[in-house]
C-alpha positions as CSV (number, residue, x, y, z in Angstrom):
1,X,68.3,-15.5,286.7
2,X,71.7,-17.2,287.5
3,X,73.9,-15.5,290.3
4,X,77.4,-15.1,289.9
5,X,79.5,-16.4,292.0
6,X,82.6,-15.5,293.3
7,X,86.4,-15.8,291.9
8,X,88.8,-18.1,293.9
9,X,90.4,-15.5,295.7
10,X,87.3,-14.3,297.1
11,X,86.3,-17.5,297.8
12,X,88.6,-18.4,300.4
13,X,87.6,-20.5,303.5
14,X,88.7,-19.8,306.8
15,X,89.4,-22.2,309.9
16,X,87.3,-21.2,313.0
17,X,90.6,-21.1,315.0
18,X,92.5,-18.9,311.7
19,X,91.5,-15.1,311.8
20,X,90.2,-14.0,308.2
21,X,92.1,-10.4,309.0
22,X,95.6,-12.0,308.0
23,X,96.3,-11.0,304.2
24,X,99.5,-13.8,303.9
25,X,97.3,-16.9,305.0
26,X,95.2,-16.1,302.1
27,X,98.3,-15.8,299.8
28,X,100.2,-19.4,301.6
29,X,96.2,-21.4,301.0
30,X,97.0,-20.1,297.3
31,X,100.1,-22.0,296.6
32,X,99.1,-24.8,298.6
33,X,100.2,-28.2,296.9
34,X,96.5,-28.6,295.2
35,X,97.8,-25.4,293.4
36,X,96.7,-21.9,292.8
37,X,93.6,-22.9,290.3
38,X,92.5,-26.0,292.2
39,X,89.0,-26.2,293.2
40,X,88.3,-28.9,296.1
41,X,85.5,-31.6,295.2
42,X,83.5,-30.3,298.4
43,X,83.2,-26.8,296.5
44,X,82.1,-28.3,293.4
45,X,79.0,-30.7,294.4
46,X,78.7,-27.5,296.3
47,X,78.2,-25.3,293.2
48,X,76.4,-28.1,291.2
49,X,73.4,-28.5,293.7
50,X,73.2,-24.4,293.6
51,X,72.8,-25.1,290.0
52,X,70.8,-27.8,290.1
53,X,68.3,-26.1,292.5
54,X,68.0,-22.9,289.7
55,X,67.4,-25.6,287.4
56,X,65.1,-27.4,289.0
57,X,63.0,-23.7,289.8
58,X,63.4,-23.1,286.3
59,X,61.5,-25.7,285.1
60,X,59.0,-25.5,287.9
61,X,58.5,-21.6,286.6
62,X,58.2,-22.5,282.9
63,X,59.1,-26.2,282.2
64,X,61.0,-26.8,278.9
65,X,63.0,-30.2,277.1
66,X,65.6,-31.4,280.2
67,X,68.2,-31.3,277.2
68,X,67.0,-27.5,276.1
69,X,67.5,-26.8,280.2
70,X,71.1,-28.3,280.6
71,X,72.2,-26.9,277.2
72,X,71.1,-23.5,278.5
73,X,73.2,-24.1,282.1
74,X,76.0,-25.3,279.8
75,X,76.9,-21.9,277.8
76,X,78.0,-20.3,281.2
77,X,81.8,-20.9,281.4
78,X,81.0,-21.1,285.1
79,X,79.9,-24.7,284.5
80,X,83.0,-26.1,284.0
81,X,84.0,-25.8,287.7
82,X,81.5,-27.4,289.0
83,X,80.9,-31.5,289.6
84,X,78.7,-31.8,285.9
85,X,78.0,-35.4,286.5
86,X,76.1,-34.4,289.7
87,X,74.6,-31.8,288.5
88,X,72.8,-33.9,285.9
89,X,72.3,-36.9,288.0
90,X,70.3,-34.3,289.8
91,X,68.5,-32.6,287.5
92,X,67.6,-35.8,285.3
93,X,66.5,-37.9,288.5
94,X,64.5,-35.2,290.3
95,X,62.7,-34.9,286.7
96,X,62.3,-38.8,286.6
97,X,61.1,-39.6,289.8
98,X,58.8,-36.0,290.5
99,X,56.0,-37.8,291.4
100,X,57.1,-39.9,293.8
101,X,59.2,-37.2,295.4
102,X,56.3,-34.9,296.1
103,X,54.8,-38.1,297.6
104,X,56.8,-38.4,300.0
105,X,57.6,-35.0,300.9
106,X,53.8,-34.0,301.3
107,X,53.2,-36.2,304.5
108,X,56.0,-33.7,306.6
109,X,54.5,-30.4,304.7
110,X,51.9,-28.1,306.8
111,X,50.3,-27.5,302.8
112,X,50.1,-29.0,299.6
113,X,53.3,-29.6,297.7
114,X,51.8,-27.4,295.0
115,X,51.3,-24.6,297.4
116,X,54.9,-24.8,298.4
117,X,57.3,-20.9,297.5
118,X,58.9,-22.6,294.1
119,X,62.3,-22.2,295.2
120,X,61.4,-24.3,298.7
121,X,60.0,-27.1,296.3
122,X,62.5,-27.4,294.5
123,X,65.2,-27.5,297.1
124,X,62.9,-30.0,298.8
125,X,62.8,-32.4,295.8
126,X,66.6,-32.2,295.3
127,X,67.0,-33.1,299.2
128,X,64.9,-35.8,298.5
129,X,66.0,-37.1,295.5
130,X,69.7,-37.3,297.6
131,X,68.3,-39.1,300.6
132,X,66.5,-41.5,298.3
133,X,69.0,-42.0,296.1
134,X,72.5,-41.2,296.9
135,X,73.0,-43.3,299.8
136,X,76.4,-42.4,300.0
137,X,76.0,-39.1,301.2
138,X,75.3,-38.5,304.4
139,X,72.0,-37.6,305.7
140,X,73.7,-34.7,307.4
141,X,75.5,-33.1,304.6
142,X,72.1,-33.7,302.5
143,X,70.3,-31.8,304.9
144,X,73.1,-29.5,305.8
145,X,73.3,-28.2,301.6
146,X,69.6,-28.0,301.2
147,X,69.2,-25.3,304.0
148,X,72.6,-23.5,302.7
149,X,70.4,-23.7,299.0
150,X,67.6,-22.3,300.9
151,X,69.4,-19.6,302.9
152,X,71.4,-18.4,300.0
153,X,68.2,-18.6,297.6
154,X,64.8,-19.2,299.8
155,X,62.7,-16.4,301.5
156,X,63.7,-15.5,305.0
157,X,63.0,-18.3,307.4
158,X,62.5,-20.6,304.6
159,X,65.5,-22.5,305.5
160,X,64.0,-23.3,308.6
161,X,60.8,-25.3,307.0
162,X,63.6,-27.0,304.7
163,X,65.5,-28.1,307.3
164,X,62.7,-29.3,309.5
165,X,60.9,-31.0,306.4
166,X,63.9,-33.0,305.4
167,X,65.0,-34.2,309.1
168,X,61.0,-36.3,309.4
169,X,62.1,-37.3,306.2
170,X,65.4,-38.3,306.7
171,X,63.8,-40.1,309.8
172,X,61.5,-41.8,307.7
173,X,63.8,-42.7,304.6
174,X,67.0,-43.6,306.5
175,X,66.0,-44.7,310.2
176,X,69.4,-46.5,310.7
177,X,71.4,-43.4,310.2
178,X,72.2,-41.3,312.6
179,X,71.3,-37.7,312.6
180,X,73.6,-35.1,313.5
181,X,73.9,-34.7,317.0
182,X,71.7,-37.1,318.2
């Protein structure tokens, strides 16, 4: 099942030092000069890992064609706000390279990668797959959007094992990098 998400006036950030309680902050973010309809690139590789991870679940609850998959993703009108080309990089490599995810996920794992909750694999493989191979995202914001995956989708404290999983990793795949405050 894929969860709606919100319109862009619901979807409005707030600063830490703005207060949320003001009704004509909302309105002047609106008409900023991006425009009323604009949707920042941060929001859509946002939405197309969310995607990407339901996907990825999908096909670990009953695999079909990668083609039949996207095709299905693609007749919700939602899709065309979010970063496509990322979703499908993530989708196509995370079916491409599996094998060798799982391998080097398994070493960090206190069980089998087959006894893994499906949803926690999944989100798992896609932080892999982006500290394997997307480089050019951060380690932190790799980490940082597979525990947000597994927050908004995972059981309870499943964030938690994500987040933990993916930092040996990160360790292990990317030891020049700096974590997050470290």
């Amino acid at each position: 099942m894929i969860k709606q998400f919100p319109s862009d006036e619901q979807d409005v950030e707030h600063r830490p030092d703005e207060s949320p309680s003001n009704g004509d902050e909302r309105s002047e973010r609106k008409s900023s000069s991006r425009g009323p309809t604009a949707t920042p690139a941060r929001k859509k590789r946002r939405w197309a890992r969310e995607r990407a991870a339901q996907g990825l679940y999908q096909q670990l609850m009953n695999p079909i064609p990668l083609e039949q998959l996207e095709s299905q993703f693609m007749e919700d009108a939602f899709m065309l706000r979010i970063d496509l080309e990322l979703f499908r990089r993530i989708l196509r490599g995370v079916e491409k390279h599996s094998a060798a995810l799982d391998a080097v996920i398994e070493p960090h794992l206190d069980r089998p990668v087959d006894e893994l909750d499906p949803i926690e694999r999944a989100i798992l493989r896609l932080g892999a797959f982006e500290l394997m191979h997307a480089q050019e995202v951060p380690r932190a914001i790799v980490i940082n959007e597979a525990v947000e995956l597994a927050k908004r989708f995972g059981a309870t404290d499943g964030h938690r094992y994500v987040n933990g999983v993916l930092d040996q990793l990160a360790d292990d795949l990317r030891p020049g990098e700096p974590a997050r405050g470290r």
